[in-house]
Structures are given as C-alpha cells and as structure tokens.
KEKE-3310 file (N, C-alpha, C; in steps of 0.2 Angstrom, whole numbers, plus 5000, padded with zeros to 4 digits):
npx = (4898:4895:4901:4898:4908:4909:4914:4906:4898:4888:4896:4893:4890:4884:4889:4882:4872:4863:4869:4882:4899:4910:4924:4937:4943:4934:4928:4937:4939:4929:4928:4928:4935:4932:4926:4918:4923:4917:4921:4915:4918:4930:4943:4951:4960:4967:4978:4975:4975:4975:4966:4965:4966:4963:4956:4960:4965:4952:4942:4945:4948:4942:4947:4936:4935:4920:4909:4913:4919:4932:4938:4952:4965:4975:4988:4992:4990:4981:4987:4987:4988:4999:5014:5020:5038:5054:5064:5052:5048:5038:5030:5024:5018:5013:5008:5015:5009:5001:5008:5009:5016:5027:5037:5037:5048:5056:5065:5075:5078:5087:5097:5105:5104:5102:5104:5107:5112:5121:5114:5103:5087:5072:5058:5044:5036:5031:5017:5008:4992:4993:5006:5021:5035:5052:5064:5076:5090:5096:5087:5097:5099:5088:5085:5093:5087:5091:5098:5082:5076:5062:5053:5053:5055:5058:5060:5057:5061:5054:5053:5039:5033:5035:5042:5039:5047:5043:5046:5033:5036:5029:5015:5002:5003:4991:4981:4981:4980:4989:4998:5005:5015:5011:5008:5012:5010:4998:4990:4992:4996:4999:5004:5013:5010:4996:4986:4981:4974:4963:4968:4958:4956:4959:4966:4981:4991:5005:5010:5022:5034:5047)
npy = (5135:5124:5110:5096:5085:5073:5060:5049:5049:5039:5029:5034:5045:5062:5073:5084:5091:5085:5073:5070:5069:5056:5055:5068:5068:5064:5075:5086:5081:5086:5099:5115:5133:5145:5137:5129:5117:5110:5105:5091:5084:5073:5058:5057:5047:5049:5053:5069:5074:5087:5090:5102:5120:5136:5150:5162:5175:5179:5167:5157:5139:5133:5124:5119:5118:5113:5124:5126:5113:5100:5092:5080:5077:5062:5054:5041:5026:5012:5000:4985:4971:4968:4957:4951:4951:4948:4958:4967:4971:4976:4966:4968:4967:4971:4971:4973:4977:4986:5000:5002:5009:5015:5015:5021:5016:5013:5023:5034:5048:5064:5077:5093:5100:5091:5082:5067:5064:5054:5041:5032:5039:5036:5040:5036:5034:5032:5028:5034:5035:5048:5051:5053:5040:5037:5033:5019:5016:5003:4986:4980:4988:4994:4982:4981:4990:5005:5017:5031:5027:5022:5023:5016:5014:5001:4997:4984:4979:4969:4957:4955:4959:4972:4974:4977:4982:4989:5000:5003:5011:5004:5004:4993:4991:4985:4992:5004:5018:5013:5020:5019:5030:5033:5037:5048:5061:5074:5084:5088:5091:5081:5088:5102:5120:5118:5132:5145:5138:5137:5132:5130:5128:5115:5099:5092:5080:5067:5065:5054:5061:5067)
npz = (4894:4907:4914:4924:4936:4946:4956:4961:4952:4939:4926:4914:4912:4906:4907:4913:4926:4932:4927:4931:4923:4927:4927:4927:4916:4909:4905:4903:4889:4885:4886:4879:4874:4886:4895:4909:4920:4935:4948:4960:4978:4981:4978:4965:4955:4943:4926:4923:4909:4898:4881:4877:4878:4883:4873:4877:4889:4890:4887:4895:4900:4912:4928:4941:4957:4966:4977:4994:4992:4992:4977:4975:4964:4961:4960:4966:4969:4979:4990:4994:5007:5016:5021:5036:5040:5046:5058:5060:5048:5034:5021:5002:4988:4971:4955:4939:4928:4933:4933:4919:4905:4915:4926:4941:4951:4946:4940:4942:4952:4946:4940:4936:4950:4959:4974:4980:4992:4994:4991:4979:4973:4970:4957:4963:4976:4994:5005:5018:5026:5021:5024:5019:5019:5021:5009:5007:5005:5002:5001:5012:5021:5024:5033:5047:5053:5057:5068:5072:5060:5059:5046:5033:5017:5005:4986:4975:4958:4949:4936:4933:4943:4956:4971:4988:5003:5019:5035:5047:5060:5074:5070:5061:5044:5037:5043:5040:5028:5014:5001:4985:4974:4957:4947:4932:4933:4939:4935:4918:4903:4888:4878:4870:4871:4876:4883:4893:4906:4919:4938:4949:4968:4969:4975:4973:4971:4977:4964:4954:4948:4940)
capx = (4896:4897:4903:4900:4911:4907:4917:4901:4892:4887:4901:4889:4887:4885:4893:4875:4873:4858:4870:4891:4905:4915:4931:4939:4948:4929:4926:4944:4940:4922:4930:4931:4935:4927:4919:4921:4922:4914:4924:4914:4921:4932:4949:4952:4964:4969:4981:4970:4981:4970:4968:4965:4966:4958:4961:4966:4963:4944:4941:4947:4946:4944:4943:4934:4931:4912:4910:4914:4920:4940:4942:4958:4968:4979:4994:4994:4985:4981:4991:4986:4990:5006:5014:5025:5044:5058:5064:5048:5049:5031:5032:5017:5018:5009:5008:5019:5003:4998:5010:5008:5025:5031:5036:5043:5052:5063:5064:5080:5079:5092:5097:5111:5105:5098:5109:5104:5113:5122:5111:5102:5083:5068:5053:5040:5034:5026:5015:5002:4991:4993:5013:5030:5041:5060:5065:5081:5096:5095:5084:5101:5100:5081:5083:5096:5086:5094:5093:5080:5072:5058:5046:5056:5052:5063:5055:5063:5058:5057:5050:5032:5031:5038:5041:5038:5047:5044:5045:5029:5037:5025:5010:5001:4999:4986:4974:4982:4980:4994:4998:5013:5015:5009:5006:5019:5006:4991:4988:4997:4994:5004:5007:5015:5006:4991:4987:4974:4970:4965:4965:4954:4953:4960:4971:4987:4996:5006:5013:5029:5036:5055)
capy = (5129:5120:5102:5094:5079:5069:5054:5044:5048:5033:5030:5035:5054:5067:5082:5090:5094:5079:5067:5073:5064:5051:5058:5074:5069:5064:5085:5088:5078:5089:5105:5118:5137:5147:5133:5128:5112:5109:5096:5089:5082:5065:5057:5055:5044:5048:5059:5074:5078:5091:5091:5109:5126:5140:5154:5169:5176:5180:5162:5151:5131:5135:5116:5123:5114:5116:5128:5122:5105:5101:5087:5078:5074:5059:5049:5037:5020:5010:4994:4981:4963:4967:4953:4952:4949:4947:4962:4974:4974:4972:4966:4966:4967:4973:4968:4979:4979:4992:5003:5003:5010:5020:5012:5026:5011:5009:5028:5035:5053:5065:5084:5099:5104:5087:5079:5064:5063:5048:5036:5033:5041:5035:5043:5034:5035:5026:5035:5029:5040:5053:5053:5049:5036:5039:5029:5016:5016:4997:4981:4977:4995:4994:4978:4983:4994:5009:5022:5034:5026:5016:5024:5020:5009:5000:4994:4979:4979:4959:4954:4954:4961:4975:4970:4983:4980:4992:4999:5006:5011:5000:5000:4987:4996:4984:4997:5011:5019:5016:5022:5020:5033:5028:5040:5054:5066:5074:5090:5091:5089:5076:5091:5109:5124:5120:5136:5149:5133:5139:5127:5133:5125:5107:5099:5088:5076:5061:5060:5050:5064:5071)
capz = (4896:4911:4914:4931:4938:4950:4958:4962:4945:4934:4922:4905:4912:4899:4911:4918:4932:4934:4927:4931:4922:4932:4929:4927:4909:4902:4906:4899:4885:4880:4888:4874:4875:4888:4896:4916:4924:4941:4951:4968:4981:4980:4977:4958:4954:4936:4926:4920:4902:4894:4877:4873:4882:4880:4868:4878:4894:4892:4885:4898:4903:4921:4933:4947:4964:4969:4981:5001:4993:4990:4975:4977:4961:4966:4958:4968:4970:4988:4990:5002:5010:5020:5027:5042:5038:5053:5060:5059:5042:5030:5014:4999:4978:4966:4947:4934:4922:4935:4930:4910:4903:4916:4931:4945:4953:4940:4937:4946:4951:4943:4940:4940:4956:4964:4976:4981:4999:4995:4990:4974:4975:4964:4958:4966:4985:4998:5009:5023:5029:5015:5023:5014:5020:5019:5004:5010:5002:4998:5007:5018:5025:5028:5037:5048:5058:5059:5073:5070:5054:5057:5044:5028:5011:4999:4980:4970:4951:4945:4929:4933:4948:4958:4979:4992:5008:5021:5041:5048:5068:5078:5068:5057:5041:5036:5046:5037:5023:5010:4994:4982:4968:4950:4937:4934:4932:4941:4931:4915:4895:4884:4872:4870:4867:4879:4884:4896:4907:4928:4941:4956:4973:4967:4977:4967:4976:4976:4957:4953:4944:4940)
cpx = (4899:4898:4903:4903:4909:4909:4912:4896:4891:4895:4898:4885:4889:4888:4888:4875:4870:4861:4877:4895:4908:4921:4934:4940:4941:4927:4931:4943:4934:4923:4933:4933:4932:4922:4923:4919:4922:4915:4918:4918:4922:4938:4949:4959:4963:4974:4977:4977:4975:4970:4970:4965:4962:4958:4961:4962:4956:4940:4944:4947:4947:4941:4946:4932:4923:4912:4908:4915:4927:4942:4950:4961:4974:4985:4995:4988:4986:4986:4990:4990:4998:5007:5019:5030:5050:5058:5061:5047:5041:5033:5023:5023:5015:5013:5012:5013:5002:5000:5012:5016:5029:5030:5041:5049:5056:5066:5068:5080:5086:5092:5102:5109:5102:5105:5105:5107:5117:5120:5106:5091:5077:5060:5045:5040:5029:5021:5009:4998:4991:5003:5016:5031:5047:5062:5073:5085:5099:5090:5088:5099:5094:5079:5087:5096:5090:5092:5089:5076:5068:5051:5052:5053:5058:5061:5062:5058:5060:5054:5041:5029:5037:5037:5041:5039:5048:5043:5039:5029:5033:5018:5009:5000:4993:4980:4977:4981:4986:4993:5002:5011:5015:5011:5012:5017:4998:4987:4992:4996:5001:5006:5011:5010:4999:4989:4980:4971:4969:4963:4963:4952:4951:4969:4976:4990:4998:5009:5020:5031:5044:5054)
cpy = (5127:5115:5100:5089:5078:5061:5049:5043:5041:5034:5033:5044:5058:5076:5085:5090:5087:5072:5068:5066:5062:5054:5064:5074:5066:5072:5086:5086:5083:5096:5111:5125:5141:5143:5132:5120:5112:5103:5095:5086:5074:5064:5054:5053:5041:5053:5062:5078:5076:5092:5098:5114:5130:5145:5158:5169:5176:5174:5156:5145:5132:5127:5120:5118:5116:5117:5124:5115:5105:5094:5085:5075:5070:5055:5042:5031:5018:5001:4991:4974:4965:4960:4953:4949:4949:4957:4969:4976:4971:4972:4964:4968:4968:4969:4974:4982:4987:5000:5007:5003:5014:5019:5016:5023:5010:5015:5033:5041:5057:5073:5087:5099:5100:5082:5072:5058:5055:5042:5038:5033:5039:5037:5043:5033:5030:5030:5029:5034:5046:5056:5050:5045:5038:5032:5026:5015:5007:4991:4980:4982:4994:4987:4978:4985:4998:5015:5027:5031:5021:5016:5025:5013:5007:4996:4989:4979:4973:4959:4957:4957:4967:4974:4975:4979:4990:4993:5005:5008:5003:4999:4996:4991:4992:4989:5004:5010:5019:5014:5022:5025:5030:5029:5045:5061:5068:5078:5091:5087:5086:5081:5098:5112:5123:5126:5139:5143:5136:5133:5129:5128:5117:5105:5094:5083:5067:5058:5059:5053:5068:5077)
cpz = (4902:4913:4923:4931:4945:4953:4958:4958:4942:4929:4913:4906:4907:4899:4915:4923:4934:4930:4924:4927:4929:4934:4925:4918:4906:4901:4901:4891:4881:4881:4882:4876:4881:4895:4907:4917:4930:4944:4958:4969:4978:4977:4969:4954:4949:4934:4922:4913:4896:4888:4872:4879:4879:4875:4870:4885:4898:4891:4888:4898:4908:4924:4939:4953:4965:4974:4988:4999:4989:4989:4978:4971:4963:4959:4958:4968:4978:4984:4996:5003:5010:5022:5031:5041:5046:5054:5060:5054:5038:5025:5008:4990:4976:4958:4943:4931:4927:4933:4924:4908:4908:4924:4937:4947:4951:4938:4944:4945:4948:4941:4943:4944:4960:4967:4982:4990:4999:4993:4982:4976:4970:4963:4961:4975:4989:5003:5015:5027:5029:5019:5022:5018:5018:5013:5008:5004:5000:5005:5012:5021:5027:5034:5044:5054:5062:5062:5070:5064:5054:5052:5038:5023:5007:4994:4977:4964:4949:4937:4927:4940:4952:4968:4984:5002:5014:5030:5043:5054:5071:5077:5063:5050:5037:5039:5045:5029:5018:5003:4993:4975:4961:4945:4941:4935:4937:4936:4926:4906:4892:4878:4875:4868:4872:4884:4888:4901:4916:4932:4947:4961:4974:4972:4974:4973:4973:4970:4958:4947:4946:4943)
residu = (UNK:UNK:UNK:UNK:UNK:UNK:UNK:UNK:UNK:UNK:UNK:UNK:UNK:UNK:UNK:UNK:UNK:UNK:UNK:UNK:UNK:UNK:UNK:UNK:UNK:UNK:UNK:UNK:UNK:UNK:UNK:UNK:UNK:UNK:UNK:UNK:UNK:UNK:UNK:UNK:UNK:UNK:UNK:UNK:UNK:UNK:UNK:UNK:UNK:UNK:UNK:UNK:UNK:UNK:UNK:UNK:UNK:UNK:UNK:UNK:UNK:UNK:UNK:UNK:UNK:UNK:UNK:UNK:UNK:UNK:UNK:UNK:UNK:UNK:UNK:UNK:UNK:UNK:UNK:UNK:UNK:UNK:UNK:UNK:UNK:UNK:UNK:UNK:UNK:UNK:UNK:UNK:UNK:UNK:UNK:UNK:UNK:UNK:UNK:UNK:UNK:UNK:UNK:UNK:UNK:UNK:UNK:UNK:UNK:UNK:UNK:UNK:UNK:UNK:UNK:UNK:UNK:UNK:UNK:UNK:UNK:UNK:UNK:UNK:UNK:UNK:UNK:UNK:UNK:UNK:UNK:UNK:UNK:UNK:UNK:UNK:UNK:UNK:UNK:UNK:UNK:UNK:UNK:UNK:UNK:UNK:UNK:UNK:UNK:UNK:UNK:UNK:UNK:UNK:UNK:UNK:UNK:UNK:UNK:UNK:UNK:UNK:UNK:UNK:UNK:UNK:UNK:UNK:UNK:UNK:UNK:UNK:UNK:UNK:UNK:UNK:UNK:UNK:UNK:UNK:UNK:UNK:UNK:UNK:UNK:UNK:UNK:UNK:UNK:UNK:UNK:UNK:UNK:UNK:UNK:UNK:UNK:UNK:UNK:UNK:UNK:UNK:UNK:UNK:UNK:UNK:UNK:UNK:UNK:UNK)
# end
C-alpha cells in the first residue's frame, strides 16, 4: 500500500493519491507492514512518532520523499511581532500553551561529555533564516553588547508566558524568518521496540532535543 501526504491536502484525506493526508502522522497512524509513505514537498511542523514498524527487513515502513521534491520535518514553530528595546535588542512572547508539557526553555541541557563552556545552555533555539543564534549567558550579558556577538538570544520562562529577547546584527527580524524550537522530536516513536522503519530523502531539523 501506498499513503501519499501532502502539506496542502484537505484535512479529511484518506492517503490516495487523489486525495493525500495532511500530515505525516495521519500516514504513520494507517502505515502497516510493508507499506510506503510518499511525502511531497513542504514544511511539516509536527512530531512524526510512529506507531508501528515494520516486521523485518522485507516488510518495511519506508517514508519516502516524492521524487525531485525535499519534505522538511520541522520542530520548530515561527514567532512574530518583535519589538524594539534599547540597545539593538528585539524583544517578542509567546504563550506556554504552545508548548504543551515540554517546554525546551525550561529544559537545561546536560551530559558526561557536554560541556557547557561556562554558561548554562537550554534545549531550545532561536533561529532566523533557518540559522541558530548563540544562546546568552543571561539578559544582562545580552544587553551588554558584547564584542563579536550580535546574533545571539536569551528566553525567560514566567508563568504563562515565555519572553524572547534577542540581537539580530543590524537587521529587522520582523522581515525575517524566525523560528524558536518546540517539539523535542521530528522523527522518533513514543515507544520501544519500533522497529524496520527507512527514512528516504526527508529532511529533520530544528527539534529541542537532548
């Protein structure tokens, strides 16, 4: 069997071809043994956690890009309305609901073998233009304006809201594309044991993972 998806499907697609799933995890959700999913082109901003695999080598779940076209599995969500704070600095918010339970911003990387250069480093990112920002060592440091660092970000986690100030060198990023890290996952099942799964010609980017 094969399942197409399709970013600009209807929401009430039944996988065909003449009328593709919306998103990857309604494919993953009907994807049995053997079967293929056929991604098109487009940014899909969800986490894809499969519920089954496949039974052996000859019996795959293979999620396949459609050929000449290069899905994009994302993490991340967009964040708008900058506004202008003193010293070059933008500042905007988001709502926590966006987050659900698992809020990167709160979520302090850690590991025998991660060193975290001094400063405390957290799983979520900023990006603009599909690039990082340098995470700041606290809002004094980012205001500061330290040599060399004018592309960097620093989060405040409140109650009900999480506060994102950042520096974007000399442009405005209202006319950029930015994106803060969300989900922790792009590609990856909530259980053990899911097994035979290929992923062809899908690109991952952007989760707020350990």
């Amino acid at each position: 069997m094969i399942y197409s998806v399709s970013q600009h499907a209807p929401a009430d697609g039944d996988g065909s071809a003449a009328r593709p799933f919306q998103t990857i995890g309604q494919a993953a959700a009907a994807a049995r043994p053997g079967d293929t999913v056929l991604i098109h082109e487009g940014v899909y901003r969800e986490w894809v956690a499969p519920p089954r695999g496949g039974d052996s080598d000859d019996k795959r779940i293979v999620y396949q890009a459609a050929e000449g076209e290069r899905p994009v599995i994302t993490g991340a969500e967009p964040v708008t309305g900058w506004t202008r704070c003193e010293k070059g600095v933008w500042r905007t918010a988001v709502s926590n609901a966006l987050f659900g339970e698992y809020n990167p911003y709160a979520n302090e990387l850690f590991g025998d073998w991660y060193d975290g250069l001094g400063q405390t480093h957290h799983a979520g990112e900023l990006f603009a233009d599909g690039q990082p920002l340098d995470e700041a060592a606290s809002l004094s440091a980012l205001m500061e304006q330290r040599s060399g660092k004018d592309r960097e970000w620093f989060a405040q986690v409140e109650e009900q809201q999480t506060v994102f100030h950042a520096r974007f060198g000399e442009q405005d990023p209202n006319g950029l594309q930015t994106e803060i890290s969300v989900r922790p996952f792009c590609f990856f099942s909530r259980e053990e044991g899911i097994d035979y799964i290929t992923l062809s010609g899908l690109e991952c980017c952007c989760a707020a993972t350990q």
